[in-house]
N, C-alpha and C positions, 0 to 999 in steps of 0.2 A: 591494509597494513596496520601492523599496529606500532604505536610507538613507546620505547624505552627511555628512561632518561639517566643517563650513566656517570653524568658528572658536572657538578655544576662549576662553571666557569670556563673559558676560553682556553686549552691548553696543550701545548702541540705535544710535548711527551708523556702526556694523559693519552690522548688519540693514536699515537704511534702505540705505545703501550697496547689500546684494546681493540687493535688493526691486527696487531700480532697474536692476539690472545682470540680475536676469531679465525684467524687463517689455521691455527693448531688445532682449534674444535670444529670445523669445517673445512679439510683440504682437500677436497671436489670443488668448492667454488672458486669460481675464477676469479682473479683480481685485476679490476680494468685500474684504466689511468686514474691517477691521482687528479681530483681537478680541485681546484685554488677557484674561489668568487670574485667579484670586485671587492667586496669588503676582509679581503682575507680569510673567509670560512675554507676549511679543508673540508670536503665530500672524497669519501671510499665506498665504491659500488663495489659489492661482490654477488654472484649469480653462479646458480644450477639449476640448466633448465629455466622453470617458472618461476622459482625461489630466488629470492633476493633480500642482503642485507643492505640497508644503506647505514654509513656510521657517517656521520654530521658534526664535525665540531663550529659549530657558528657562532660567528663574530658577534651579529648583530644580538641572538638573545642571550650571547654567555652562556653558551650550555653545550655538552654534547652529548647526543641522541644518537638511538640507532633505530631506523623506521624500516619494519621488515615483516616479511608473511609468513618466515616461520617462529617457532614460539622460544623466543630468548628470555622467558620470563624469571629463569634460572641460573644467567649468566652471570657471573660473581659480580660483574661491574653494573649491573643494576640497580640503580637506586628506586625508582617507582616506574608506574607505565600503565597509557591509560586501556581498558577496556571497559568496551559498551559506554565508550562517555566518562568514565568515572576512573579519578584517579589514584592508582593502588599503590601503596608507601610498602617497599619489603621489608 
């Protein structure tokens, strides 16, 4: 999986924002339950088939990511994301 990093800081109408903005650019994938952390991080799984997005707004490191297998290297709300180790600024 590789991972995106699409916004820096904790932010629930940032996440709901690019929750929405992948259901529009992917609506084959399903959208499972919404799950809540102990420390309040929001996780949205979506899945087809083998393909999987996760969108991660986490408390703990102030960020939110989306760690997934297909290539969202293009998606507007990307700010960097690493491959092969190395971290690519768009």
């Amino acid at each position: 999986m590789t991972t995106y990093y699409l916004n820096r800081g904790y932010n629930i109408e940032k996440f709901k924002e690019i929750c929405k903005a992948i259901e529009m650019l992917y609506p084959s994938y399903k959208k499972d339950k919404l799950l809540v952390d102990v420390d309040n991080s929001l996780i949205q799984v979506y899945t087809d088939g083998d393909k999987e997005i996760v969108i991660d707004n986490c408390a703990e490191t102030d960020v939110i990511e989306a760690r997934a297998n297909v290539d969202l290297s293009n998606f507007k709300y990307v700010e960097a994301f690493l491959k092969n180790g190395k971290l690519i600024y768009k």
